[in-house]
N, CA and C atoms as a LAMMPS dump frame, in Angstrom:
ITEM: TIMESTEP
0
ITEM: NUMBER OF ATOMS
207
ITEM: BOX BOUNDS ff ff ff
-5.0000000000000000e+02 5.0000000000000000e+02
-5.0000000000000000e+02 5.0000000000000000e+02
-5.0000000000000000e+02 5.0000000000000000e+02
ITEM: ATOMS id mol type element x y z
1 1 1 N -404.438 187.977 -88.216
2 1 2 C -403.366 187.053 -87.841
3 1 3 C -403.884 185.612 -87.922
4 2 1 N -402.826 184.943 -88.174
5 2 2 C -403.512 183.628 -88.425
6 2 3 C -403.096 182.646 -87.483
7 3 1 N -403.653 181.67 -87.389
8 3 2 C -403.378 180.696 -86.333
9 3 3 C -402.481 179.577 -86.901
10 4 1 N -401.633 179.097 -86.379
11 4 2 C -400.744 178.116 -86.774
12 4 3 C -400.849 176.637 -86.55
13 5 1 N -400.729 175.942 -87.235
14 5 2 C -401.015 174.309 -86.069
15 5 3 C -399.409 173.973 -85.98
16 6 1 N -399.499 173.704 -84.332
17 6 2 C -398.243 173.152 -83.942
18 6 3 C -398.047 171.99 -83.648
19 7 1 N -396.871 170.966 -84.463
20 7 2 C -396.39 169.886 -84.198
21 7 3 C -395.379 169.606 -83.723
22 8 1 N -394.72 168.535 -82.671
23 8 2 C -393.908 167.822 -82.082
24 8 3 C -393.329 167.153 -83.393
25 9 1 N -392.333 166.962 -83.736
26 9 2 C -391.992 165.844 -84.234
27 9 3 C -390.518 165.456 -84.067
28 10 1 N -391.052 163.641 -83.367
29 10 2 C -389.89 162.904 -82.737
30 10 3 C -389.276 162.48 -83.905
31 11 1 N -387.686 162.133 -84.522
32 11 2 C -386.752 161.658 -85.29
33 11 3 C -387.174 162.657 -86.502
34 12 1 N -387.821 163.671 -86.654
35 12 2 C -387.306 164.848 -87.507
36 12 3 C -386.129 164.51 -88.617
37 13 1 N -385.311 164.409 -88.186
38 13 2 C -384.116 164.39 -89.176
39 13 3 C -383.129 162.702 -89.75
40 14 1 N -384.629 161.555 -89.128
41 14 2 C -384.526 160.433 -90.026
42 14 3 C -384.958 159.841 -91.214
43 15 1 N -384.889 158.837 -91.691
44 15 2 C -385.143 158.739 -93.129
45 15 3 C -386.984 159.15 -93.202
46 16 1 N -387.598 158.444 -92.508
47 16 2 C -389.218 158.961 -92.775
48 16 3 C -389.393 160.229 -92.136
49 17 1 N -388.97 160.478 -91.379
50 17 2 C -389.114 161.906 -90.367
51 17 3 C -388.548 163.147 -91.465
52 18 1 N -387.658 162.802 -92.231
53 18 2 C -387.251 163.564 -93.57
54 18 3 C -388.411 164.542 -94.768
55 19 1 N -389.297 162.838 -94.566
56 19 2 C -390.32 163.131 -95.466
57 19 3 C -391.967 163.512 -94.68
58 20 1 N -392.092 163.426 -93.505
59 20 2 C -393.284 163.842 -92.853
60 20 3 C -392.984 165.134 -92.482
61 21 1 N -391.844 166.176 -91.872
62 21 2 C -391.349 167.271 -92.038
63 21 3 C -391.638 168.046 -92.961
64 22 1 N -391.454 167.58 -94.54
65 22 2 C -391.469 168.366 -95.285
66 22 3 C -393.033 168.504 -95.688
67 23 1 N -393.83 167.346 -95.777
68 23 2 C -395.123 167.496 -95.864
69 23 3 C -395.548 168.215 -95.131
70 24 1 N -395.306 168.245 -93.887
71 24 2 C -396.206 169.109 -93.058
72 24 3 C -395.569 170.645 -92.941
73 25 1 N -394.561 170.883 -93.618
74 25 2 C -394.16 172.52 -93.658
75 25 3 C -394.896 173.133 -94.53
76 26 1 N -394.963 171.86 -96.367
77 26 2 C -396.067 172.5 -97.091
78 26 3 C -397.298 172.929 -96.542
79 27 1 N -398.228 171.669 -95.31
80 27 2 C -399.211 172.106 -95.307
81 27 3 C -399.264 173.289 -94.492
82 28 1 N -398.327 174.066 -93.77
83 28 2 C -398.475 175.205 -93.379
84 28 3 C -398.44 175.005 -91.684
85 29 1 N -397.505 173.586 -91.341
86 29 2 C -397.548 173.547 -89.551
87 29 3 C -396.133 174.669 -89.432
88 30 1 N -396.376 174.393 -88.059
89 30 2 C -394.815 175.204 -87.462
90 30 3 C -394.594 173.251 -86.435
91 31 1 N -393.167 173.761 -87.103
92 31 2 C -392.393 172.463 -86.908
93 31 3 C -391.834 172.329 -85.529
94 32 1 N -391.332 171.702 -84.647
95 32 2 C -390.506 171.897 -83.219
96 32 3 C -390.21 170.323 -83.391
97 33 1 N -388.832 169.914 -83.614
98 33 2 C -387.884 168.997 -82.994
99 33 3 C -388.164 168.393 -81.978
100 34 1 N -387.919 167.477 -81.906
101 34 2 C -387.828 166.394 -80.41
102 34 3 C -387.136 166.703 -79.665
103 35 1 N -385.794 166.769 -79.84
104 35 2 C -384.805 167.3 -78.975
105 35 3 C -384.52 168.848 -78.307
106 36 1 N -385.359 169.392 -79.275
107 36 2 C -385.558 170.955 -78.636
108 36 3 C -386.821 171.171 -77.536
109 37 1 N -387.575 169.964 -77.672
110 37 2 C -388.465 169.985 -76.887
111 37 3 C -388.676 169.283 -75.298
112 38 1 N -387.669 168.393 -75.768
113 38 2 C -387.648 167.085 -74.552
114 38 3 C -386.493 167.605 -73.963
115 39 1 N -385.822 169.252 -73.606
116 39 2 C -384.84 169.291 -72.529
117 39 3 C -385.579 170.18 -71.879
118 40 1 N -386.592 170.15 -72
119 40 2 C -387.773 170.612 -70.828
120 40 3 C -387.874 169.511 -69.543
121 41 1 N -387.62 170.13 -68.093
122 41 2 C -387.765 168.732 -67.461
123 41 3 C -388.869 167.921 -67.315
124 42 1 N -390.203 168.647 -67.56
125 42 2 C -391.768 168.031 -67.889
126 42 3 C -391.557 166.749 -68.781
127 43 1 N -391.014 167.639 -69.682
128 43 2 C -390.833 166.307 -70.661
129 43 3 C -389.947 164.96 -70.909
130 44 1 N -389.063 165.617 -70.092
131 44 2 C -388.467 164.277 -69.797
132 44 3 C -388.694 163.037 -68.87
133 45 1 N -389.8 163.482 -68.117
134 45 2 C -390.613 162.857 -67.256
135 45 3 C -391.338 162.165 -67.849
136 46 1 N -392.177 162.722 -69.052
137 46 2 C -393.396 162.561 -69.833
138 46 3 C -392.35 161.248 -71.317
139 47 1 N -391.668 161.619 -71.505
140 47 2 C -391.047 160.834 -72.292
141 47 3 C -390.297 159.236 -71.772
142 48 1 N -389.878 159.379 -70.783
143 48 2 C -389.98 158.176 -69.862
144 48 3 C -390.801 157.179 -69.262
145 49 1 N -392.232 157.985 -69.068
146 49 2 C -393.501 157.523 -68.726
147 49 3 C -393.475 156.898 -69.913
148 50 1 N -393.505 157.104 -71.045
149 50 2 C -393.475 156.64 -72.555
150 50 3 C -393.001 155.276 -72.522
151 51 1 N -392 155.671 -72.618
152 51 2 C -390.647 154.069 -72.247
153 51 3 C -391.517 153.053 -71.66
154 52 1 N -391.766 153.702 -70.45
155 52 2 C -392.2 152.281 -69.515
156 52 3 C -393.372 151.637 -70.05
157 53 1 N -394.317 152.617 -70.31
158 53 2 C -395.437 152.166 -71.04
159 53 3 C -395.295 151.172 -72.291
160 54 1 N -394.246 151.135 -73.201
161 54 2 C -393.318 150.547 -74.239
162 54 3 C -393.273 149.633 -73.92
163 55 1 N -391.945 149.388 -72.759
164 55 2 C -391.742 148.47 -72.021
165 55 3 C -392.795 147.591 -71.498
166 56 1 N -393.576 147.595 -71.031
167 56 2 C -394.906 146.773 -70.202
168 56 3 C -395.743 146.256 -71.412
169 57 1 N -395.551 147.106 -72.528
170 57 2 C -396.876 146.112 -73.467
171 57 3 C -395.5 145.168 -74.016
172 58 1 N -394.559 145.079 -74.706
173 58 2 C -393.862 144.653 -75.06
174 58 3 C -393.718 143.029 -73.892
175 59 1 N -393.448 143.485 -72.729
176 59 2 C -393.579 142.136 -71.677
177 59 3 C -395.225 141.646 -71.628
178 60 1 N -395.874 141.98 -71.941
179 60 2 C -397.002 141.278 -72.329
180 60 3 C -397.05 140.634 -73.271
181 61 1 N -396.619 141.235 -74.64
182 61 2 C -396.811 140.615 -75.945
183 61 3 C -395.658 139.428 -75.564
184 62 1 N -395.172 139.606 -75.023
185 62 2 C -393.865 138.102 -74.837
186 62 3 C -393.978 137.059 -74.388
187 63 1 N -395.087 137.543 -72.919
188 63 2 C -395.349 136.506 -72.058
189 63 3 C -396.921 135.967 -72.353
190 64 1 N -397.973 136.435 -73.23
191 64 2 C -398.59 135.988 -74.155
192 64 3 C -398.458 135.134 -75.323
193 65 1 N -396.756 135.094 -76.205
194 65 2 C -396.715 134.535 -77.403
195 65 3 C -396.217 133.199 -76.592
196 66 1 N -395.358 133.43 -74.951
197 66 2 C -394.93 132.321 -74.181
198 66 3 C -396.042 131.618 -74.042
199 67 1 N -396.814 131.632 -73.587
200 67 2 C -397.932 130.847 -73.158
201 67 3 C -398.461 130.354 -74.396
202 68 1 N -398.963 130.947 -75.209
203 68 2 C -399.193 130.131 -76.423
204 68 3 C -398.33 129.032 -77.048
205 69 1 N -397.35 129.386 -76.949
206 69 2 C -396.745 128.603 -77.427
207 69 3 C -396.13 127.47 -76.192
């Protein structure tokens, strides 16, 4: 039996997510959706933590280009 490598992949079914999908089916991953994955409530926790983390460098990079400028 063989072992599989498993990937997440978020926007799956957008224009680049189109084409990293299909590459990685050739190379032989097993695929799982974003949305099939993130109605886990773990993950929706874990995907929010995300956000904020987003959020906070983003108010850095702002209030850094402020000051510089």
């Amino acid at each position: 039996m063989t072992e599989s490598k498993r990937v997440l992949v978020i926007g799956a079914t957008g224009y680049l997510g189109r084409f990293v999908t299909r590459e990685l089916k050739q190379q032989g991953y097993f695929l799982k959706k974003g949305r099939d994955e993130f109605d886990q409530p773990i993950s929706k926790v874990i995907l929010v933590l995300l956000l904020l983390v987003s959020i906070a460098q983003l108010s850095v990079t702002l209030f850094i280009m402020h000051e510089v400028m």
